[in-house]
N, C-alpha and C positions, 0 to 999 in steps of 0.2 A: 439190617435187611440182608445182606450181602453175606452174614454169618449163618443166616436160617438159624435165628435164636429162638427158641419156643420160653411160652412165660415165664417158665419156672425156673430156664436158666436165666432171663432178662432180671428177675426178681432179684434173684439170689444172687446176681453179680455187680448189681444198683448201689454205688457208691455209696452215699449217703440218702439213705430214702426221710424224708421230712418225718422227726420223731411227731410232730400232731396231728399225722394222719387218722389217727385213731379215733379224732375228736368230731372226724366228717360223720356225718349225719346224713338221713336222708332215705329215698329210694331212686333205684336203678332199676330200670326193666323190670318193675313190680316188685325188686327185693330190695327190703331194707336192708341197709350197709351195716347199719352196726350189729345185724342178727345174724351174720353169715359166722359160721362156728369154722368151716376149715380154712386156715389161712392167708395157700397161692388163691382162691377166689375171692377171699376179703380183700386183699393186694389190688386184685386186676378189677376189683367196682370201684376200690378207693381212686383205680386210676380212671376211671367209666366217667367217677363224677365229678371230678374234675376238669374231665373233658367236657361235660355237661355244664359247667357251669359257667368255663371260659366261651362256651359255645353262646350261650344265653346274654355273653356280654358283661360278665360278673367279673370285678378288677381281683387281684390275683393276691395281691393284700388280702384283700376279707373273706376270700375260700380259705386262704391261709393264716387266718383268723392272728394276722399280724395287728397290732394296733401302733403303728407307727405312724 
């Protein structure tokens, strides 16, 4: 906050962003996540729904389709 970072630099400077993000599924604000074609907005739903799904009470294992 204090940097006034906008997404695309927040993106682009994300340590290790979780390589199975890709594997989220879903819709966000009526758009389906895996149909978004340009990239920094497929990034910031992927982060959308995950906010949605810790939100809903969903343990952070099975968004993150860990099976441990």
């Amino acid at each position: 906050m204090e940097k006034q970072v906008n997404f695309e630099t927040f993106f682009a400077e994300a340590p290790q962003p979780n390589p199975a993000r890709s594997l989220i599924k879903g819709v966000v604000c009526g758009v389906r996540v895996e149909g978004i074609e340009e990239p920094l907005m497929r990034e910031i739903r992927y982060l959308d729904k995950l906010i949605d799904e810790l939100a809903k009470g969903k343990a952070m294992d099975k968004i993150l389709r860990k099976n441990n």
